[in-house]
N, C-alpha and C positions, 0 to 999 in steps of 0.2 A: 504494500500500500504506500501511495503517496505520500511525503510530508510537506506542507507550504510552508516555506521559508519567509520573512515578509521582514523588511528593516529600509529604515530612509537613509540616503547617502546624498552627500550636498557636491557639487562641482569638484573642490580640489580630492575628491573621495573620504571625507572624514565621515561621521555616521553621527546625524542630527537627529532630532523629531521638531526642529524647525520649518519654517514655512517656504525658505528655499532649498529643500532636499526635495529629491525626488524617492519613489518609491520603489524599489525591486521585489517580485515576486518570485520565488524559484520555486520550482516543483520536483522534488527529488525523492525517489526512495529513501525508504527510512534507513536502511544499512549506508546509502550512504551519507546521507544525514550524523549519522552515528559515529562513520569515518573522519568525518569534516571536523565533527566535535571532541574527535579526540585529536585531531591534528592541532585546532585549535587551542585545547587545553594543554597540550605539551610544549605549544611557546608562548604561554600565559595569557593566551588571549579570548575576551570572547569569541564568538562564533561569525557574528554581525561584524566585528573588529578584521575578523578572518579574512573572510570572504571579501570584503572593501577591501583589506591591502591586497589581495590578490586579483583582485580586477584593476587596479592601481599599477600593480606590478606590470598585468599583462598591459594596459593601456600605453605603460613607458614603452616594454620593446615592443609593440606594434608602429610606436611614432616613431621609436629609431631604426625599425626597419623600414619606413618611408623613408626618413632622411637617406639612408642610405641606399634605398633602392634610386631616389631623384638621382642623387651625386651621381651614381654609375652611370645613368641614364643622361647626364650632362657631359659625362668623361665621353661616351660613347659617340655623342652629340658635337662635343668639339675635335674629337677624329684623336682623343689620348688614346 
């Protein structure tokens, strides 16, 4: 069975119940649910804490692999 995940994350990814956060819904089995919670707990954090750095994380190298896919793409472009 399902478990809905539910917690608000504001722009820089911090974890609000302010009026500029938005909302995340995740829907995830419960083992892994249970997973996540002990990953969580094993570097002191909560769950909600968890999940925000790690979409955080992923958000960084998804933007440094733009950066670097452009530059190739400019190397390639000025005939480097």
């Amino acid at each position: 069975m399902a478990t809905t995940l539910q917690f608000e994350v504001s722009a820089n990814g911090h974890v609000f119940g302010s009026a500029k956060s938005d909302t995340i819904v995740i829907k995830a089995p419960a083992g892994t649910k249970a997973r996540w919670v002990r990953q969580a707990q094993r570097e002191g954090k909560k769950l909600s804490d968890w999940i925000s750095d790690g979409i955080a994380r992923a958000d960084d190298e998804l933007q440094r692999a733009v950066i670097a896919e452009r530059e190739a793409c400019a190397k390639v472009s000025d005939g480097d």
